[in-house]
RODO-2510 file (C-alpha; in nm, 4 decimals, decimal comma):
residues 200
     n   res          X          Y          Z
     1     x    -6,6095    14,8530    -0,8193
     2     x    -6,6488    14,6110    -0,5570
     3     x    -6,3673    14,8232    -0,3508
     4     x    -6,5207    15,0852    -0,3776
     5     x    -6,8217    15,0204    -0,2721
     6     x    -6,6726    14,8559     0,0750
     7     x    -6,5037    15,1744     0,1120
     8     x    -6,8428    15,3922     0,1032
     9     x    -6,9552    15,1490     0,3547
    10     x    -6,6963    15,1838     0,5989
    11     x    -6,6889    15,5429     0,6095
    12     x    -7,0550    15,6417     0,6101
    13     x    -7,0876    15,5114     0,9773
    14     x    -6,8044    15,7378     1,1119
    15     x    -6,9750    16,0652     0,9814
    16     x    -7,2841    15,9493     1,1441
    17     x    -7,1176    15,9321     1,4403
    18     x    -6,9053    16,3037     1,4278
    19     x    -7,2356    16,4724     1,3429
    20     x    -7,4206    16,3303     1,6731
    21     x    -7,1293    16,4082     1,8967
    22     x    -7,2051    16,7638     1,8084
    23     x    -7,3530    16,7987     2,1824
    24     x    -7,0539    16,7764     2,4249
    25     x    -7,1148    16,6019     2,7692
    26     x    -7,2546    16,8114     3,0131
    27     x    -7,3077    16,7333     3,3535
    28     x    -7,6348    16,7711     3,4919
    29     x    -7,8599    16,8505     3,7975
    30     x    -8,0753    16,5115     3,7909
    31     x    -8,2876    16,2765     3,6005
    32     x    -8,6944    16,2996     3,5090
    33     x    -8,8628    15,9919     3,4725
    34     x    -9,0515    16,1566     3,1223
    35     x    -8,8691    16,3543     2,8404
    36     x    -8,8802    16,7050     2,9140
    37     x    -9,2598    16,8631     2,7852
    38     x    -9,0339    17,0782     2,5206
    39     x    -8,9554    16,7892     2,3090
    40     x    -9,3454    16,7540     2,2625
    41     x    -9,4045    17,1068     2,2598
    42     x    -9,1661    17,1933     1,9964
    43     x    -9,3013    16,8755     1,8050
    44     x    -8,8889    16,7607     1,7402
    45     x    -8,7890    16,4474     1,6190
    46     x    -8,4600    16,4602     1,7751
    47     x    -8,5609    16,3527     2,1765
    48     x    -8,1909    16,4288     2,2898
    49     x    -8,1774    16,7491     2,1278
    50     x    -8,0454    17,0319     2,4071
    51     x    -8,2768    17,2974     2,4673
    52     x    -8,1728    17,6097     2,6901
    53     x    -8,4128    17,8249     2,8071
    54     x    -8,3595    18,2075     2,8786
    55     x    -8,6265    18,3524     3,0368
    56     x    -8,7891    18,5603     3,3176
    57     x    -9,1296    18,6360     3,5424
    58     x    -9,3002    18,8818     3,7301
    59     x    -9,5617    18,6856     3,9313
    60     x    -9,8466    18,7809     3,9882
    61     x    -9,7906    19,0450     3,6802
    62     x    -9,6935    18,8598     3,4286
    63     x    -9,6149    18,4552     3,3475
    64     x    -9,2736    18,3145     3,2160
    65     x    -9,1751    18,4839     2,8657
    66     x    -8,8556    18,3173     2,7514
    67     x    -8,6680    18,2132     2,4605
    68     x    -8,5754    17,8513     2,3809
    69     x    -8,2194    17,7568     2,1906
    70     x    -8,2020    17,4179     2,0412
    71     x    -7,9126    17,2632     1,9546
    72     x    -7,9995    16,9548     1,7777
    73     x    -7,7706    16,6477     1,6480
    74     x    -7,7276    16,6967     1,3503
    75     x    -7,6061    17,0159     1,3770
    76     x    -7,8977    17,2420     1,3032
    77     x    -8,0018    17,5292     1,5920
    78     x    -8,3560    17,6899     1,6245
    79     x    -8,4763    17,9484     1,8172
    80     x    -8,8223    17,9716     2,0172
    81     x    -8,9772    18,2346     2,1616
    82     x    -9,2502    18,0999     2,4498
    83     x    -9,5168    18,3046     2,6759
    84     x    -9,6520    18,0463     2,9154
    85     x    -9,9393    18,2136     3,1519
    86     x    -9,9940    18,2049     3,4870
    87     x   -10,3438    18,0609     3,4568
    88     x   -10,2931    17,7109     3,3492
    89     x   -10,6263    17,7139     3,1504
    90     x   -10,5004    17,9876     2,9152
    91     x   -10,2859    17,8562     2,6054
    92     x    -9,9046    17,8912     2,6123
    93     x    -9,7877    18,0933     2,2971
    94     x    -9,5033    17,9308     2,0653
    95     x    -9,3210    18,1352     1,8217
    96     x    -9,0512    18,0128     1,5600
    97     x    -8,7510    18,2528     1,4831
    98     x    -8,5788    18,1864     1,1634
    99     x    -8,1467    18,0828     1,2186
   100     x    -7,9873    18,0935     0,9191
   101     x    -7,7133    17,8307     0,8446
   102     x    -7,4176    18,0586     0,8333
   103     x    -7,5497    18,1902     1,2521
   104     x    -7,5678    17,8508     1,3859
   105     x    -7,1754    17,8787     1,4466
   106     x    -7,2189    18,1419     1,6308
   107     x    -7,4665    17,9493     1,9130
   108     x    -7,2290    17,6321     1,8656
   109     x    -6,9275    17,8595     1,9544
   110     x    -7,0581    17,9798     2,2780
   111     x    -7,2456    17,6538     2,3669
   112     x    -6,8998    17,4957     2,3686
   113     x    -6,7313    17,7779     2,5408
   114     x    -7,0029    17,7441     2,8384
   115     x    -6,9382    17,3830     2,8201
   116     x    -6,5238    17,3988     2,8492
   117     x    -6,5369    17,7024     3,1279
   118     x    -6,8230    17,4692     3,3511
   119     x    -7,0579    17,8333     3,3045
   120     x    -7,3524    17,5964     3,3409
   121     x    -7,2138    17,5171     3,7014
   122     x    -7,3791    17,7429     3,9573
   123     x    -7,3773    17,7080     4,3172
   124     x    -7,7704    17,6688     4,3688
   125     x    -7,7722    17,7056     4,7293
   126     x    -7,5939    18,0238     4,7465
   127     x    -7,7869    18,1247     4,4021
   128     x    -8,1096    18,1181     4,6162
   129     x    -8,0211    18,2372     4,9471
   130     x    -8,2652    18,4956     5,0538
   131     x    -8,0779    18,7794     5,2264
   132     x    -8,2739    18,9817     5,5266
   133     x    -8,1945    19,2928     5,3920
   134     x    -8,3256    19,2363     5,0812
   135     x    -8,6749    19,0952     5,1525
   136     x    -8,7195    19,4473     5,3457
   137     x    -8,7144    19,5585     5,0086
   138     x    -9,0437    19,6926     4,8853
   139     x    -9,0035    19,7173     4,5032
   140     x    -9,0232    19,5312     4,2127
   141     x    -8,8400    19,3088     4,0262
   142     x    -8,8366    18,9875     3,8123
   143     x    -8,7235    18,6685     3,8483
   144     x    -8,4418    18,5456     3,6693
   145     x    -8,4857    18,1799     3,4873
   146     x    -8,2110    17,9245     3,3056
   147     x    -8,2791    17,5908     3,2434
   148     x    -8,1083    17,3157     3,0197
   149     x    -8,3078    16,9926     2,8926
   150     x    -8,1730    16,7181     2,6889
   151     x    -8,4295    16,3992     2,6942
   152     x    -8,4712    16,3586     3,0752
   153     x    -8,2010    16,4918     3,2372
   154     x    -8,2256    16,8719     3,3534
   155     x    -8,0166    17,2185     3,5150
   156     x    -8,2685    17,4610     3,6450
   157     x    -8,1721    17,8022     3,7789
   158     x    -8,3823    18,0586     3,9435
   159     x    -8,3326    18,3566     4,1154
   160     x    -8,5377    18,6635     4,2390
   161     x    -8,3545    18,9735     4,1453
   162     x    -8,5174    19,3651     4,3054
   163     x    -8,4727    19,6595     4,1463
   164     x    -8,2154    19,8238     4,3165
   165     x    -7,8174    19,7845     4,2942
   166     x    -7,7055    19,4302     4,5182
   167     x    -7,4140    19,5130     4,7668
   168     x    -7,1368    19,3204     4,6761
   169     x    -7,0884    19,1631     5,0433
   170     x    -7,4193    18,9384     4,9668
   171     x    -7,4706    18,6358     5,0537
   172     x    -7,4933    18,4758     4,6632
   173     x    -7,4198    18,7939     4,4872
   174     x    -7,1313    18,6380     4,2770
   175     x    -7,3853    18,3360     4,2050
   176     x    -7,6350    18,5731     4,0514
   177     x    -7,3593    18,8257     3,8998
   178     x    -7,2851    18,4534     3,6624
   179     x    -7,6097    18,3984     3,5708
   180     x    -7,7285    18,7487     3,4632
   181     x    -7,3930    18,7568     3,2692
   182     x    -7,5069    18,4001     3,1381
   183     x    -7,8070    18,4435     3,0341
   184     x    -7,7144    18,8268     2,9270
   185     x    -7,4557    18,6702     2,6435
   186     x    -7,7173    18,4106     2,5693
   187     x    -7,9583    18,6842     2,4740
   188     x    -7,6953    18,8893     2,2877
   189     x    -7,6328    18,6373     2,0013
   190     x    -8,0667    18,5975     1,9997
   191     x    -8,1010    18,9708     1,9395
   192     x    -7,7928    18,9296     1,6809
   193     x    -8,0305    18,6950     1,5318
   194     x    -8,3848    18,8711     1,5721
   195     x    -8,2232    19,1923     1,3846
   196     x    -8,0942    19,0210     1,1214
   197     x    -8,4297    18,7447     1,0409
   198     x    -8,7490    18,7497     1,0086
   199     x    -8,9846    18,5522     1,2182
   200     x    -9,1301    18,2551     1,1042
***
């Protein structure tokens, strides 16, 4: 009995251990002095849970609607959908979307494949370079937004995109081509998801 028990002992640590490595290493932009206002937000226990959040504007139309993946430690993944206004003073809408158990392989899968093909690595400069022909342009558009949190580091991605068809000689156009496409397969496994759940 006494064997036994020093076994259970010695292996209990080591599955600890796989299920908080679930998060690879990623390498981020910089470092925050405060844990990102999510964790609080969200009201999660886990701190170094990774959030990624999908989302886009239309200022002075509309605020930031986005959706908010979670990928926590212990293996688990919830989904968020988030309205924050444009006037401070009004209250920013949180909305829980069911995942069930047998879906959160499907967000690990492509978190991972991100992760091994650097897709989180974006040139920011040329993301954001603001091309003279386009500012001519007089209509709309939104702005596209991508940001990763886990505790206090950060990636944040932005990028104003018109509505007309980019020329491929732009200055940044195969910067913005990745993130649309990144934030585009995001949002296919969330609408997977939303047709298949219903809200909490």
């Amino acid at each position: 009995m006494k064997k036994l028990i020093l076994c259970i002992f010695i292996f209990s640590p080591m599955i600890i251990c796989c299920q908080n490595n679930q998060i690879k290493e990623i390498v981020f932009e910089g470092e925050t002095t405060e844990t990102n206002r999510y964790v609080n937000m969200l009201k999660l226990k886990d701190q170094n849970a990774l959030i990624i959040q999908i989302g886009y504007s239309s200022y002075p139309i509309r605020g930031l609607e986005s959706d908010l993946v979670v990928y926590m430690n212990n293996g688990q993944v919830r989904l968020y959908k988030i309205s924050e206004p444009i006037n401070d003073q009004l209250e920013t809408k949180v909305k829980r979307v069911g995942v069930k158990k047998s879906e959160y392989k499907l967000f690990w899968k492509f978190l991972n494949t991100c992760i091994s093909q650097d897709k989180f690595n974006i040139n920011k400069p040329r993301l954001n370079f603001e091309d003279a022909n386009l500012q001519q342009v007089i209509s709309g558009g939104k702005t596209y937004h991508f940001r990763l949190y886990q505790n206090k580091k950060y990636i944040t991605y932005s990028c104003f995109l018109p509505n007309i068809d980019m020329p491929l000689e732009s200055t940044g156009f195969e910067e913005k081509q990745r993130l649309v496409a990144l934030m585009e397969d995001f949002e296919s496994i969330i609408k997977n998801i939303n047709g298949n759940n219903t809200n909490n």
